[in-house]
C-alpha positions as CSV (number, residue, x, y, z in Angstrom):
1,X,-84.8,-77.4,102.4
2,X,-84.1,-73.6,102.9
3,X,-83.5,-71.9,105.3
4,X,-85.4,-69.5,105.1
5,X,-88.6,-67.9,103.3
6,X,-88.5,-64.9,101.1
7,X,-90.9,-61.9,101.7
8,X,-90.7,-59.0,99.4
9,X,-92.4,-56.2,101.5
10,X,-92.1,-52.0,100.8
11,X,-89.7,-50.3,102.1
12,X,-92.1,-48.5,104.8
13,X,-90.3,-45.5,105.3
14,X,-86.4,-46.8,104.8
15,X,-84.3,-45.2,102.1
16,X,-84.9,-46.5,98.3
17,X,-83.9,-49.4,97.4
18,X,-80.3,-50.0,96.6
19,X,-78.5,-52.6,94.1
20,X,-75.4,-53.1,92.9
21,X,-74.7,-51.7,89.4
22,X,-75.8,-54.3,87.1
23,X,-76.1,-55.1,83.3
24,X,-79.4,-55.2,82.1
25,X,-79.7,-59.2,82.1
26,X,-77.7,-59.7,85.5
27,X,-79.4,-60.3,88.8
28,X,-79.4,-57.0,91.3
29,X,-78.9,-57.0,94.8
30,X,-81.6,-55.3,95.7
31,X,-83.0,-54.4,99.2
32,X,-85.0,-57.1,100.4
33,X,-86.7,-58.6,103.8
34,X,-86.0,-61.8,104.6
35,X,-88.0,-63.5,107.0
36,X,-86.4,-66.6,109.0
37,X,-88.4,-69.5,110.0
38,X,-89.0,-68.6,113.4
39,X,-90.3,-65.3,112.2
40,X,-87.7,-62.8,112.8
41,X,-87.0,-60.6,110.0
42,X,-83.9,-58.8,108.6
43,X,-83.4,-56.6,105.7
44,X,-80.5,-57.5,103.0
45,X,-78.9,-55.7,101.0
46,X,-75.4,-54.4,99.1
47,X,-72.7,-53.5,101.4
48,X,-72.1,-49.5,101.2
49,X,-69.2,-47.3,102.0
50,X,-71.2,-45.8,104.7
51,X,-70.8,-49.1,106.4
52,X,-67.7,-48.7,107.4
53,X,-68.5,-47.8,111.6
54,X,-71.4,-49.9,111.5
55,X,-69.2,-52.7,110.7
56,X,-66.7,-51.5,113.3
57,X,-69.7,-51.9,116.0
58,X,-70.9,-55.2,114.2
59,X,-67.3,-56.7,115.0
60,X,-67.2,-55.6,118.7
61,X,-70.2,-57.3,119.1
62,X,-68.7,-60.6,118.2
63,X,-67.6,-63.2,120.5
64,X,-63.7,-63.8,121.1
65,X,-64.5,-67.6,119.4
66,X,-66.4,-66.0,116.7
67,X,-63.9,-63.6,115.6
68,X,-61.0,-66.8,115.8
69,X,-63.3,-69.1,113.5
70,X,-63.4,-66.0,111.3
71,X,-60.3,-64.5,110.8
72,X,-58.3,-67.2,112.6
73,X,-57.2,-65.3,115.1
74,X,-58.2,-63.2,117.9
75,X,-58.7,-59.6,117.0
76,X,-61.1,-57.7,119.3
77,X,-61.3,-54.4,117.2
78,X,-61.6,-54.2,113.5
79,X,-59.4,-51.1,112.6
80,X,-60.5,-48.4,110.2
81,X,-58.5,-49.3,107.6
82,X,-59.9,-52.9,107.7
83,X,-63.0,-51.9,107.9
84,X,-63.2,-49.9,104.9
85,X,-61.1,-52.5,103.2
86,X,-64.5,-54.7,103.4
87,X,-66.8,-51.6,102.4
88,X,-65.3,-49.9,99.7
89,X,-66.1,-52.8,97.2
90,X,-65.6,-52.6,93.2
91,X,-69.1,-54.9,93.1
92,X,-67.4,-57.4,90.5
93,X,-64.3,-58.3,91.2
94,X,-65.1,-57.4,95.3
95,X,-68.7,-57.4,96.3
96,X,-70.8,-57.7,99.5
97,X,-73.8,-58.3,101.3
98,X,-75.2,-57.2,104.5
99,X,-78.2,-58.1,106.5
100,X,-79.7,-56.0,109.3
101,X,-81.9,-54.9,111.8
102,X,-83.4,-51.6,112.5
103,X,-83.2,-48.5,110.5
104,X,-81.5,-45.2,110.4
105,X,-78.8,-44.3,112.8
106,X,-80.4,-47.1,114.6
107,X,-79.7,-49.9,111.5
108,X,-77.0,-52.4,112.8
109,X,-75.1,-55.3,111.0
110,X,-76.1,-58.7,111.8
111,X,-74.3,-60.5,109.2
112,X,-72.0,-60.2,106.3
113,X,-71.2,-62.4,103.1
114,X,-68.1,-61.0,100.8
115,X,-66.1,-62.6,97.9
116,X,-62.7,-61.4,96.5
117,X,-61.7,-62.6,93.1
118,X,-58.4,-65.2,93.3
119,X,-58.7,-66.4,89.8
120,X,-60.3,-65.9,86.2
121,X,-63.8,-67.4,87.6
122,X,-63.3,-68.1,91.2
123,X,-64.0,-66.3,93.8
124,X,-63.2,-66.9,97.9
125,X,-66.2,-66.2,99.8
126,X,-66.4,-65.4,103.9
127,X,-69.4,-65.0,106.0
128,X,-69.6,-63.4,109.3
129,X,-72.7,-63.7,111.5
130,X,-73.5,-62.2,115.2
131,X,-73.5,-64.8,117.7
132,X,-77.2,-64.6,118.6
133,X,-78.3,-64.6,115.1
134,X,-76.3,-67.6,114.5
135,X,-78.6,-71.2,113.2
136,X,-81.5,-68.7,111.7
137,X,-80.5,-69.2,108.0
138,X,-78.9,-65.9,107.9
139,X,-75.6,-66.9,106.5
140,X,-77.5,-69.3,103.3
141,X,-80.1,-66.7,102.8
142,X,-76.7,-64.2,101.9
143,X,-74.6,-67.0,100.2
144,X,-77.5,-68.0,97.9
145,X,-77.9,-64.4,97.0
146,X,-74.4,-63.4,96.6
147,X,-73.6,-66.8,94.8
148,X,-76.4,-65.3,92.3
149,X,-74.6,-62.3,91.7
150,X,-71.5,-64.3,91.5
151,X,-72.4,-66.6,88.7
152,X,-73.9,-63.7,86.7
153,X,-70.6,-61.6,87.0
154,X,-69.0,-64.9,85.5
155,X,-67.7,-66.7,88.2
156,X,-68.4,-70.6,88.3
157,X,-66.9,-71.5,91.7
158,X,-66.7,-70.3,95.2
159,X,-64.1,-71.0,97.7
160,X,-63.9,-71.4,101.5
161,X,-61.3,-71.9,104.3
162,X,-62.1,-72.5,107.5
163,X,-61.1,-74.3,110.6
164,X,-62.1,-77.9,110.5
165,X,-64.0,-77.1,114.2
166,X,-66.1,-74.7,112.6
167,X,-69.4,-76.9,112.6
168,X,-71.4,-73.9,112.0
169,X,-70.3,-72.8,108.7
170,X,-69.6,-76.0,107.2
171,X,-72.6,-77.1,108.2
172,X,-73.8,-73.7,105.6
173,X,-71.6,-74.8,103.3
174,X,-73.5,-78.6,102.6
175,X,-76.5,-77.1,102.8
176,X,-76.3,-74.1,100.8
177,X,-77.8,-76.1,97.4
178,X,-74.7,-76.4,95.2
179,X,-72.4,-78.9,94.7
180,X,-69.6,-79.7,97.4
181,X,-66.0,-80.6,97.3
182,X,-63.9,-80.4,100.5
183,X,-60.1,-81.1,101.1
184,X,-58.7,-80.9,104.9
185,X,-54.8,-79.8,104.9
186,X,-53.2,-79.2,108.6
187,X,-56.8,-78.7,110.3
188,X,-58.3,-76.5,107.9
189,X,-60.6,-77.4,105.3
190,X,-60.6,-75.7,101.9
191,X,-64.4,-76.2,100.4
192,X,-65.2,-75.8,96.7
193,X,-69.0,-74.9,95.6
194,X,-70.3,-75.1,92.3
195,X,-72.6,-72.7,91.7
196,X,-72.8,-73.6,88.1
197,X,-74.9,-76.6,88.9
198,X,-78.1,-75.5,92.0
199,X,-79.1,-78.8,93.6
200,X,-83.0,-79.6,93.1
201,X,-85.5,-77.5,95.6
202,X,-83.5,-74.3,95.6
203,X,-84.9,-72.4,93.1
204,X,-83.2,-70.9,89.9
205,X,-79.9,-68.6,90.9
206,X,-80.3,-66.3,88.0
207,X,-83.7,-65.5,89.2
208,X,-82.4,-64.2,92.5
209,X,-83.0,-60.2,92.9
C-alpha cells in the first residue's frame, strides 16, 4: 500500500505555490503537504536555485553511513559548486524535488529526489533522505511524484545504483508501485523501474500534481 496519505491544504501564509514549467497537458509539481502515516507532515515541492545553502545544511546534517550509501563515499561537506550542480536544474532534462519542514529562513530540507537524463527516455534517479526522517514514506511520496513528471516529459524508465547493503532504498525501490528489474554487478545493484506500467492500488501517475 502507500506510504503515505495525500492532503492538499492552503498555503497558510508560505509563499505561492511553485511548479515546474509545464505544458498545458503535463502534470506540475506543485507545492503540496504531504502527511505521513504517523502524522507528521512535510511540504513538497520543485527544487529552487535558492536551495542551494539549504542543501549545504541538509547534507551536514547527514550521517557519515548515509552520505556513503549516497554518494558512495564519505564526503562530510557538500561544496558550493556541488550544491548548485543539484539546484540549478533545466526541469526536463534535470529536475528535482524537495520535501521540508518549517518555513521561511526557518524552512530546512528533509529529503531530496533528482533525475539526470542518460538516454533518449531514461533517466537515473537518486534520493536522499535525513536520518530521522528515514522509514516515513518520504522517499516514495517524492519518487511517485517525480516519476509523474518523468513519464509526462517522455521518459519511460528510471534507473538506480546503489550498494547492495542499502536495505533502505531498495526496499523504496519494490515498493514504489512500478515494475522492477534488478541486476547485482561487483556489490552494487543497478534497478530498472517502469514507470510506463503503475502496479494496481497506486493511483493514476498522470494525475499526480
Amino acid at each position: 500500500m502507500p506510504a503515505t496519505q495525500v492532503r492538499h491544504e492552503p498555503n497558510n501564509g508560505r509563499a505561492p505555490e511553485s511548479a515546474l514549467e509545464v505544458g498545458p497537458s503535463e502534470p506540475a509539481l506543485r507545492e503540496e503537504a504531504i502527511t505521513l502515516l504517523d502524522g507528521s507532515v512535510v511540504w513538497v515541492r520543485a527544487i529552487q536555485p535558492e536551495d542551494t545553502e539549504r542543501l549545504r545544511a541538509f547534507h551536514a546534517r547527514l550521517s557519515p553511513e548515509t552520505i556513503r550509501q549516497r554518494f558512495f563515499h564519505c564526503m562530510p561537506q557538500l561544496t558550493v559548486r556541488m550544491a548548485e550542480h543539484f539546484t540549478h536544474v533545466d526541469q526536463r532534462n534535470r529536475a528535482a524535488l524537495v520535501a521540508t519542514r518549517g518555513s521561511g529562513a526557518s524552512e530546512e530540507i528533509v529529503g531530496v529526489v533528482s533525475y539526470d537524463r542518460i538516454g533518449p527516455a531514461t533517466a537515473e534517479i537518486a534520493f536522499l533522505i535525513a536520518d530521522r526522517w528515514q522509514g516515513h514514506g518520504i522517499a516514495t511520496a517524492l519518487l511517485q511524484r517525480l516519476a509523474a513528471f518523468a513519464l509526462a516529459r517522455g521518459f519511460t524508465t528510471l534507473v538506480a545504483i546503489t550498494m547492495a547493503g542499502n536495505v533502505r532504498m531498495l526496499h523504496v525501490l519494490r515498493h514504489a508501485g512500478f515494475p522492477l528489474t534488478m541486476s547485482i554487478d561487483s556489490g552494487e545493484i543497478e534497478a530498472q523501474l517502469d514507470i510506463t506500467h503503475q502496479q494496481a492500488g497506486f493511483g493514476d501517475l498522470r494525475a499526480v500534481h
